[in-house]
MOPAC internal coordinates of N, CA, C and O (Angstrom, degrees):
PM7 1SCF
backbone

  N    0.0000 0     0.00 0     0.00 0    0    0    0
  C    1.4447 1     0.00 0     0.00 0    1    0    0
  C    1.5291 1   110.90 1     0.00 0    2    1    0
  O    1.2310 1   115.93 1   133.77 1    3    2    1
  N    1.4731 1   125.33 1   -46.23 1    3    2    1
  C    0.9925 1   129.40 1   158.37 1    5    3    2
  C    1.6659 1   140.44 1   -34.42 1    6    5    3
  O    1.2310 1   137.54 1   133.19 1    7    6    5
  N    1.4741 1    83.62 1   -46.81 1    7    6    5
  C    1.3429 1    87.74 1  -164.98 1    9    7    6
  C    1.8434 1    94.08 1  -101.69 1   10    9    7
  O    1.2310 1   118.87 1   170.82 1   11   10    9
  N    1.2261 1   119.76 1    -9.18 1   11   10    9
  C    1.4249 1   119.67 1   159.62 1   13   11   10
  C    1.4814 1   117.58 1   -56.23 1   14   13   11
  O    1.2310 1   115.48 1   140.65 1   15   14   13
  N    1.6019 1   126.18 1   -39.35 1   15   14   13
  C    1.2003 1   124.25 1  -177.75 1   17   15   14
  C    1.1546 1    97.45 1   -92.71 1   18   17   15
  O    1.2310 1   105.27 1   161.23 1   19   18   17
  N    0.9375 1   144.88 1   -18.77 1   19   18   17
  C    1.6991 1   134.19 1   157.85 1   21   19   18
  C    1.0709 1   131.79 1   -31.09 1   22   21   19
  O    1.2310 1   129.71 1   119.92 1   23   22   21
  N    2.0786 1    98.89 1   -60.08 1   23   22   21
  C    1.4570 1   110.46 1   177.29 1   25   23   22
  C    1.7917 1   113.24 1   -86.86 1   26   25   23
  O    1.2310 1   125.80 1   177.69 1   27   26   25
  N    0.9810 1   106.46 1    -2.31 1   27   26   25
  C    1.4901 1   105.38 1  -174.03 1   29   27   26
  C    1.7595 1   114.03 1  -112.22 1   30   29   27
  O    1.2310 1   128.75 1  -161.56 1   31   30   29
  N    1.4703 1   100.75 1    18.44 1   31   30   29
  C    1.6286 1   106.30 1  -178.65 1   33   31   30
  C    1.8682 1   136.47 1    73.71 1   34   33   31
  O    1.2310 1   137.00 1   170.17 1   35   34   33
  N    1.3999 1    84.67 1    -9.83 1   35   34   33
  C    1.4723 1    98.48 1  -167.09 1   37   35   34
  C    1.8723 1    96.05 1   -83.52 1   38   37   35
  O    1.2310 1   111.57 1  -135.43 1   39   38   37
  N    1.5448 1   133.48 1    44.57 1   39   38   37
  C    1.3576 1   118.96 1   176.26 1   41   39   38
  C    1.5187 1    99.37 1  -100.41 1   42   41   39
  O    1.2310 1   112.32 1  -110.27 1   43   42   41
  N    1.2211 1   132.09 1    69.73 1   43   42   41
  C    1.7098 1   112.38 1  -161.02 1   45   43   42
  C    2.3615 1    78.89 1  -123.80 1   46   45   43
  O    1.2310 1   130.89 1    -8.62 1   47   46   45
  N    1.1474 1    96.60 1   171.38 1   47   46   45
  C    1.6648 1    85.40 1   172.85 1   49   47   46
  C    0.8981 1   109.34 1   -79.28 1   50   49   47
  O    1.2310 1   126.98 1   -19.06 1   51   50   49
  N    1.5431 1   104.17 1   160.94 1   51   50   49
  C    1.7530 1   130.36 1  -174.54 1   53   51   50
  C    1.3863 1   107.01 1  -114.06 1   54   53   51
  O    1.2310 1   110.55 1  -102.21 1   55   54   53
  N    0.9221 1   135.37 1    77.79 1   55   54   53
  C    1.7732 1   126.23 1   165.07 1   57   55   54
  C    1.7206 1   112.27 1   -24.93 1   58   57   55
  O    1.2310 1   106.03 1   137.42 1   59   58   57
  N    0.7337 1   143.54 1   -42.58 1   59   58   57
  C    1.3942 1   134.08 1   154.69 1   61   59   58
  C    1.7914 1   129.06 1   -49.07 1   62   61   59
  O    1.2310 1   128.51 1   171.35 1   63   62   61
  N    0.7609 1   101.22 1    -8.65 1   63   62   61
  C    1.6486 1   137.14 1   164.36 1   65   63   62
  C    1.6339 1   122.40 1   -86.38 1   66   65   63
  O    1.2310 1   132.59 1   114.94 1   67   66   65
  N    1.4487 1    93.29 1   -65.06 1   67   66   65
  C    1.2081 1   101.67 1  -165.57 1   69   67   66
  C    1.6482 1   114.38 1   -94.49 1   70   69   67
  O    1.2310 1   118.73 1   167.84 1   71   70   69
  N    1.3249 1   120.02 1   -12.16 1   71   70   69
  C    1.4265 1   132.21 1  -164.05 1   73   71   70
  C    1.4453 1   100.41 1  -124.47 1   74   73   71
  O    1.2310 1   123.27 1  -149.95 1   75   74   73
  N    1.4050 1   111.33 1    30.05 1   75   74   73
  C    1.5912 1    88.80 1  -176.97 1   77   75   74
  C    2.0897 1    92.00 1  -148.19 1   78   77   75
  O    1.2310 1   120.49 1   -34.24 1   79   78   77
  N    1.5994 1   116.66 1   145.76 1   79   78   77
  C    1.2384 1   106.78 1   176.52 1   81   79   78
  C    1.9786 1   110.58 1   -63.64 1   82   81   79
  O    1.2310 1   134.92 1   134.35 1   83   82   81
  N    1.7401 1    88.74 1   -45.65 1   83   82   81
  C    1.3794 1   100.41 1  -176.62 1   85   83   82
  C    1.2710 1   144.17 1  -110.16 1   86   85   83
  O    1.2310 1    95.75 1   -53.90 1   87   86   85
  N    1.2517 1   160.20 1   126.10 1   87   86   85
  C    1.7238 1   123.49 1  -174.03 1   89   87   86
  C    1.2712 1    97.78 1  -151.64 1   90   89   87
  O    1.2310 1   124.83 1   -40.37 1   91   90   89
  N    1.7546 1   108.34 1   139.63 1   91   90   89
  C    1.7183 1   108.02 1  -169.50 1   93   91   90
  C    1.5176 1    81.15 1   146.64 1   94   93   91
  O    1.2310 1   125.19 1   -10.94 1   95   94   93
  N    1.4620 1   107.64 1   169.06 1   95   94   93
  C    0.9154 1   125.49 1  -157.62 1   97   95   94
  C    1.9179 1   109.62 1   -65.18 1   98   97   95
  O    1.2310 1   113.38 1   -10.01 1   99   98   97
  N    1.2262 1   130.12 1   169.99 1   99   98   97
  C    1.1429 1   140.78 1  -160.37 1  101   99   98
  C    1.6154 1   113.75 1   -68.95 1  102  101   99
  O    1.2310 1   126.34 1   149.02 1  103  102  101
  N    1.5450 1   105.41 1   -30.98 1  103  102  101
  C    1.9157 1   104.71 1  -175.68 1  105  103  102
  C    1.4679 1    93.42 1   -75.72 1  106  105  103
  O    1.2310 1   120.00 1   138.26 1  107  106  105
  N    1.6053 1   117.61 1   -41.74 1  107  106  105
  C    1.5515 1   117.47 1  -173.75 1  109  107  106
  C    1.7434 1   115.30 1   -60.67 1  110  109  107
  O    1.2310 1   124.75 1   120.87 1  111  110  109
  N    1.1752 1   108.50 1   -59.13 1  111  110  109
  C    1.6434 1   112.34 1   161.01 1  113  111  110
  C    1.7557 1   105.29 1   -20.45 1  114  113  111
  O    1.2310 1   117.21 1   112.21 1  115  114  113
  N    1.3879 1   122.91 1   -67.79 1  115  114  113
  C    1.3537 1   139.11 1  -144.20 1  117  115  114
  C    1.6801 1    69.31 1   -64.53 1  118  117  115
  O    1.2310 1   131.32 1    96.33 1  119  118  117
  N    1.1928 1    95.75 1   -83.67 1  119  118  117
  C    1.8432 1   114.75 1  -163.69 1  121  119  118
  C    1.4438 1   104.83 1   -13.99 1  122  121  119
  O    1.2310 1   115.80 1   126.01 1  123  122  121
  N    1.4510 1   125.57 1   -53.99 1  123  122  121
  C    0.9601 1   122.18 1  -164.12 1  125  123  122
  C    2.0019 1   117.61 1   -74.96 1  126  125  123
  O    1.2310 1   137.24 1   153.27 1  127  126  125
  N    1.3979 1    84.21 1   -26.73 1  127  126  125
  C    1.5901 1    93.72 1  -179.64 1  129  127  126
  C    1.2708 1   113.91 1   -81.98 1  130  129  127
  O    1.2310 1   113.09 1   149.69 1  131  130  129
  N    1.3939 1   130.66 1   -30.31 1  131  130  129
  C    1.2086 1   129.51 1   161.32 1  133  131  130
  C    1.1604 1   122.44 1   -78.26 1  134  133  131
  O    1.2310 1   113.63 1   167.91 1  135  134  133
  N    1.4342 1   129.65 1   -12.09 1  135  134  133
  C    1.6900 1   112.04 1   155.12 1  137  135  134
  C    1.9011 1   117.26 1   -79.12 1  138  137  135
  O    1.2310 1   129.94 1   153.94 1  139  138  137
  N    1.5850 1    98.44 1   -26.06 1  139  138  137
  C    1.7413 1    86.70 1   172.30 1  141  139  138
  C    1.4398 1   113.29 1   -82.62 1  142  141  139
  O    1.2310 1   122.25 1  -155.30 1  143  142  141
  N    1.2227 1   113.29 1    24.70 1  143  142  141
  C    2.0634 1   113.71 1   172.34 1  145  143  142
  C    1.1440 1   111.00 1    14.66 1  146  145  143
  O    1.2310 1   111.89 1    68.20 1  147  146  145
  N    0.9230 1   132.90 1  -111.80 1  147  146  145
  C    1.7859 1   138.18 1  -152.78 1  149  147  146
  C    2.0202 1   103.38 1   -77.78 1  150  149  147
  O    1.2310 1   129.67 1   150.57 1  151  150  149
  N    1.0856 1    98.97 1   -29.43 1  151  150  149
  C    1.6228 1   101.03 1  -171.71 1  153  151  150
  C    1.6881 1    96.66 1   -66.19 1  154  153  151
  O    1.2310 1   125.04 1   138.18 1  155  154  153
  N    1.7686 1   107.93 1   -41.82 1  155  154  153
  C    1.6171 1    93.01 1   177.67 1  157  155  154
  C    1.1567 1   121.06 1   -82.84 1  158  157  155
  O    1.2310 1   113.79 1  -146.22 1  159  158  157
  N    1.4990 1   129.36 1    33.78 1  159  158  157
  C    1.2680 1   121.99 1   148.24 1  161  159  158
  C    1.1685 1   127.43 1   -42.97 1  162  161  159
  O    1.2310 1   112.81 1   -20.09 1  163  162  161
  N    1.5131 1   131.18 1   159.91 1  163  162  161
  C    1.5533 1   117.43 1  -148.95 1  165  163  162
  C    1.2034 1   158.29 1     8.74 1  166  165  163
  O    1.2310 1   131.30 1  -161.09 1  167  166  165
  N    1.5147 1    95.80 1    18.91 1  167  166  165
  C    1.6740 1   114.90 1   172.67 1  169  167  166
  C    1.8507 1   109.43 1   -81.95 1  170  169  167
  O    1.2310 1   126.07 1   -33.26 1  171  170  169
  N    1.3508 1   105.94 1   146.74 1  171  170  169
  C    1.3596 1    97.42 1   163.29 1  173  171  170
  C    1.1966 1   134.66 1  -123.99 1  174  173  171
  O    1.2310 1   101.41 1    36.72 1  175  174  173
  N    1.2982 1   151.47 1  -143.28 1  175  174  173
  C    1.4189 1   147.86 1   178.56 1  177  175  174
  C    1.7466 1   108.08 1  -139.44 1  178  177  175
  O    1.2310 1   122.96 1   -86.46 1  179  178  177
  N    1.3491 1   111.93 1    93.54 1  179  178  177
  C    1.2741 1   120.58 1  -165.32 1  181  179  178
  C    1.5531 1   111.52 1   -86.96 1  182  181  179
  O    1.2310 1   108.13 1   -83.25 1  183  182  181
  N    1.3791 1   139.77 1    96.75 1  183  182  181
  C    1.0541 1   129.58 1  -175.23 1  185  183  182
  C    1.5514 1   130.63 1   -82.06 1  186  185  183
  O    1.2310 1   115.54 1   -93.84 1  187  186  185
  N    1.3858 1   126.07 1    86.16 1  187  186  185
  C    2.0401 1   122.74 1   168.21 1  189  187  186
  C    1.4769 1   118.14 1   -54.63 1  190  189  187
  O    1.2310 1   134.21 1     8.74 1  191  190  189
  N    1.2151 1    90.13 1  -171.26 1  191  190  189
  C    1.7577 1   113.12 1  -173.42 1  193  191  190
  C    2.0521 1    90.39 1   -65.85 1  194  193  191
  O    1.2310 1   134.16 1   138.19 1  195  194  193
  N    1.1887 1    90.22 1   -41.81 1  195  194  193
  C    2.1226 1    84.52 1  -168.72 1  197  195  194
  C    1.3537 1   109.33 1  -117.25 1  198  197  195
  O    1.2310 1   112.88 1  -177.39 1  199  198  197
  N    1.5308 1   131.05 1     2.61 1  199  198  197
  C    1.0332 1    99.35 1  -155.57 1  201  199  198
  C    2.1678 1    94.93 1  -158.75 1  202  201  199
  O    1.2310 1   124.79 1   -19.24 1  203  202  201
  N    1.3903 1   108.40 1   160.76 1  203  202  201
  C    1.5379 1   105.45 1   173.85 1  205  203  202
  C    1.6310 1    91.15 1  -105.40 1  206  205  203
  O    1.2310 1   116.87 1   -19.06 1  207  206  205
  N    1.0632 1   123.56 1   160.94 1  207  206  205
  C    1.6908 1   150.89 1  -174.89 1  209  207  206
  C    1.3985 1   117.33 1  -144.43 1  210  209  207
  O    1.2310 1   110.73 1  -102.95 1  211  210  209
  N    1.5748 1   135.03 1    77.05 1  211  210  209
  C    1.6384 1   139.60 1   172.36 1  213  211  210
  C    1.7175 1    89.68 1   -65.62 1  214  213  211
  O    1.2310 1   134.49 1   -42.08 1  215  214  213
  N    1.5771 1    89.59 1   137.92 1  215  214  213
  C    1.7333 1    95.99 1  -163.94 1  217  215  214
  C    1.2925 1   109.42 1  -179.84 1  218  217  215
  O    1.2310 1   113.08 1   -31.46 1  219  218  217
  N    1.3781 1   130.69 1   148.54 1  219  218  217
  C    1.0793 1   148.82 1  -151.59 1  221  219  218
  C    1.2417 1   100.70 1  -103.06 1  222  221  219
  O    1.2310 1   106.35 1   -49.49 1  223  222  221
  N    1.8401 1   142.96 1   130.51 1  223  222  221
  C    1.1779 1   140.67 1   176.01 1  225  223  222
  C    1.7984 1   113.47 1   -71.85 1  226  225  223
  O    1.2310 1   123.40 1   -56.78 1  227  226  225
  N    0.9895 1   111.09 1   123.22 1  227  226  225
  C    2.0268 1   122.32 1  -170.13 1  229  227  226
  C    1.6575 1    97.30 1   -55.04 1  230  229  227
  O    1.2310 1   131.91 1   -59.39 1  231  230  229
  N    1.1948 1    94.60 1   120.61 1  231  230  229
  C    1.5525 1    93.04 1   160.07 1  233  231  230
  C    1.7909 1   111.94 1  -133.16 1  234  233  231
  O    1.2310 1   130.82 1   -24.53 1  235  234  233
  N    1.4000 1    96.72 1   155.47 1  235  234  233
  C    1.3710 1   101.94 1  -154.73 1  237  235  234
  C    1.6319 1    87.89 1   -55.69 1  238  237  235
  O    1.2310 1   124.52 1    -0.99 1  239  238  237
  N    1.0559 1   108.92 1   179.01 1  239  238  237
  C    1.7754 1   137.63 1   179.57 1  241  239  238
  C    2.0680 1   102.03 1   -77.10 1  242  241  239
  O    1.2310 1   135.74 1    95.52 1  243  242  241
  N    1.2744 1    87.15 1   -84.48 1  243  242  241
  C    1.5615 1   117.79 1  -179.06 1  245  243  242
  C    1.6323 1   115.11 1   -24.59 1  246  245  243
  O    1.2310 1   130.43 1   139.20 1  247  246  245
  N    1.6575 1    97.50 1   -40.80 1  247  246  245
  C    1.6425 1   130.17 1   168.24 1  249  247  246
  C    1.7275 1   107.64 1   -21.40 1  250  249  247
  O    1.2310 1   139.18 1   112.40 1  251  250  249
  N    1.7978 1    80.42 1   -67.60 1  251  250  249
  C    1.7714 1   107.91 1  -155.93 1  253  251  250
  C    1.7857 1    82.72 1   -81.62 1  254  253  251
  O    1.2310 1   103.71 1   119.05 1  255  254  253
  N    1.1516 1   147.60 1   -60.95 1  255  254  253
  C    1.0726 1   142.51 1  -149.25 1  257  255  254
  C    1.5590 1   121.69 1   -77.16 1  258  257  255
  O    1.2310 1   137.15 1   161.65 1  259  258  257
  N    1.1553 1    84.38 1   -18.35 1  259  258  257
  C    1.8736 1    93.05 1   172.34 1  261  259  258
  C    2.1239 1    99.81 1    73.81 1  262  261  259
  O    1.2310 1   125.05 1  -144.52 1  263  262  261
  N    1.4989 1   107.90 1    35.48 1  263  262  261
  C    1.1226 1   110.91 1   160.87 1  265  263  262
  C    1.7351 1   105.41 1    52.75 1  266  265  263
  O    1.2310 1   115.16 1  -132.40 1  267  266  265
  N    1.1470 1   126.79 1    47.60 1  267  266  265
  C    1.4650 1   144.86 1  -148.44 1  269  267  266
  C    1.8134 1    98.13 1  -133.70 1  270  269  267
  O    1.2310 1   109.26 1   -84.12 1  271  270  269
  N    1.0062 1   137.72 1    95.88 1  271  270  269
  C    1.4695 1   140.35 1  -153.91 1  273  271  270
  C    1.3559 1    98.71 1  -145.32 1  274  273  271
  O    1.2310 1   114.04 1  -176.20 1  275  274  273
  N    1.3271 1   128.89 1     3.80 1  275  274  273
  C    1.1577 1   125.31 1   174.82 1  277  275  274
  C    1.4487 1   123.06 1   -53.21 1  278  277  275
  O    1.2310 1   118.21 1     1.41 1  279  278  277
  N    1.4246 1   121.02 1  -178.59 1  279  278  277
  C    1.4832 1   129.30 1   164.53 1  281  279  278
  C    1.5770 1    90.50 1  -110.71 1  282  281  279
  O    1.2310 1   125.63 1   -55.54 1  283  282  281
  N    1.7832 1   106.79 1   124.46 1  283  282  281
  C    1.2569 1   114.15 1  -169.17 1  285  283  282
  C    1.8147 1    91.35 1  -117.73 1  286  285  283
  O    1.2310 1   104.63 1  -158.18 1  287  286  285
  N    0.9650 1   146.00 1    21.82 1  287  286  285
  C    1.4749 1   152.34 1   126.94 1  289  287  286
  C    1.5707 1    97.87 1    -6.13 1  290  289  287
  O    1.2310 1   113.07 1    66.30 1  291  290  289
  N    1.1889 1   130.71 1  -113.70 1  291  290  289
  C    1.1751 1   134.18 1  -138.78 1  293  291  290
  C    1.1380 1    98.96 1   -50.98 1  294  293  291
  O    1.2310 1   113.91 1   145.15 1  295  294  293
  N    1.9794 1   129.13 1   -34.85 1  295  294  293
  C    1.2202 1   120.85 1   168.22 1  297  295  294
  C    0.8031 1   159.90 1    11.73 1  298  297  295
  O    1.2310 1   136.22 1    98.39 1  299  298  297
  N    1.6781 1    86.21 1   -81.61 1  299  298  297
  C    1.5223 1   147.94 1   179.00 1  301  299  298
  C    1.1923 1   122.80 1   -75.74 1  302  301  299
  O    1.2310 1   115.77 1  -173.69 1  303  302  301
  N    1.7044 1   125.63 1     6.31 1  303  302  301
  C    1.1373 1   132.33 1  -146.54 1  305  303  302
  C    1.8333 1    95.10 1  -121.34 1  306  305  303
  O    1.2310 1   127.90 1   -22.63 1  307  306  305
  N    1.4392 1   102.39 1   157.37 1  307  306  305
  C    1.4532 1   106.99 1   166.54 1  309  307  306
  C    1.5504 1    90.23 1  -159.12 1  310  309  307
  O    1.2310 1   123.89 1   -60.16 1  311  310  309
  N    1.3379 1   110.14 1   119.84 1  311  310  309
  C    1.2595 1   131.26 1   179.72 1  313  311  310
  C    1.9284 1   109.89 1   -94.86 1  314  313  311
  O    1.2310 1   122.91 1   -76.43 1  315  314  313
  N    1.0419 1   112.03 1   103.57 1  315  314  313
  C    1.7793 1   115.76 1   162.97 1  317  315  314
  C    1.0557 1   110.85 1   -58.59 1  318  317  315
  O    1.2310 1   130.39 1   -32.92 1  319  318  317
  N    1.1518 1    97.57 1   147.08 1  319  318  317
  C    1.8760 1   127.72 1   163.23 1  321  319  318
  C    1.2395 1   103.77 1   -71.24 1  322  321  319
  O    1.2310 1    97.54 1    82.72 1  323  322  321
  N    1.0596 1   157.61 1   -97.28 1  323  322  321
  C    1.1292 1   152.23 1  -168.88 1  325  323  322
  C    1.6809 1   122.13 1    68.23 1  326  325  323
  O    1.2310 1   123.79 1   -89.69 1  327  326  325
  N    1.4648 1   110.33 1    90.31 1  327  326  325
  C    1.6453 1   104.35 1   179.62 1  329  327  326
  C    2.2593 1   109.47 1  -141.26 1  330  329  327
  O    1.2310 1   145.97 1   -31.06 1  331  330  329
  N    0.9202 1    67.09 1   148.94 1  331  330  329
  C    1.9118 1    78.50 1  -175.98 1  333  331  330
  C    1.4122 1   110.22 1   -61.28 1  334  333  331
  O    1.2310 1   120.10 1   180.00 1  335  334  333

């Protein structure tokens, strides 16, 4: 399988891969969520056409950040006194 998407171009990322704790069939999903107990709090079990996905619901960015995009540099700064 590996080395099929290798030769056939398809190695680019998969968000189903990469965005998900778990993916495989539905008892395995469970399996996995019930050994991380409390850590899978608010995770859910997303079901496709082939496949189960244990996974965290997307929340915007901006949400958590309070829409804050600044350059926080000068911020960040503490300037010394410094004299002879």
């Amino acid at each position: 399988m590996i080395n099929d998407s290798l030769a056939n171009g398809d190695n680019c990322r998969q968000p189903q891969w990469t965005e998900s704790i778990a993916v495989g069939s539905e008892r395995f999903t469970n399996a996995i969520k019930d050994k991380l107990d409390i850590l899978a709090k608010g995770r859910e079990i997303i079901e496709t056409d082939t496949e189960f996905r244990l996974r965290e619901e997307s929340v915007a960015y901006n949400a958590l950040s309070g829409g804050k995009n600044d350059n926080i540099g000068a911020q960040n700064t503490y300037y010394w006194c410094i004299t002879h």
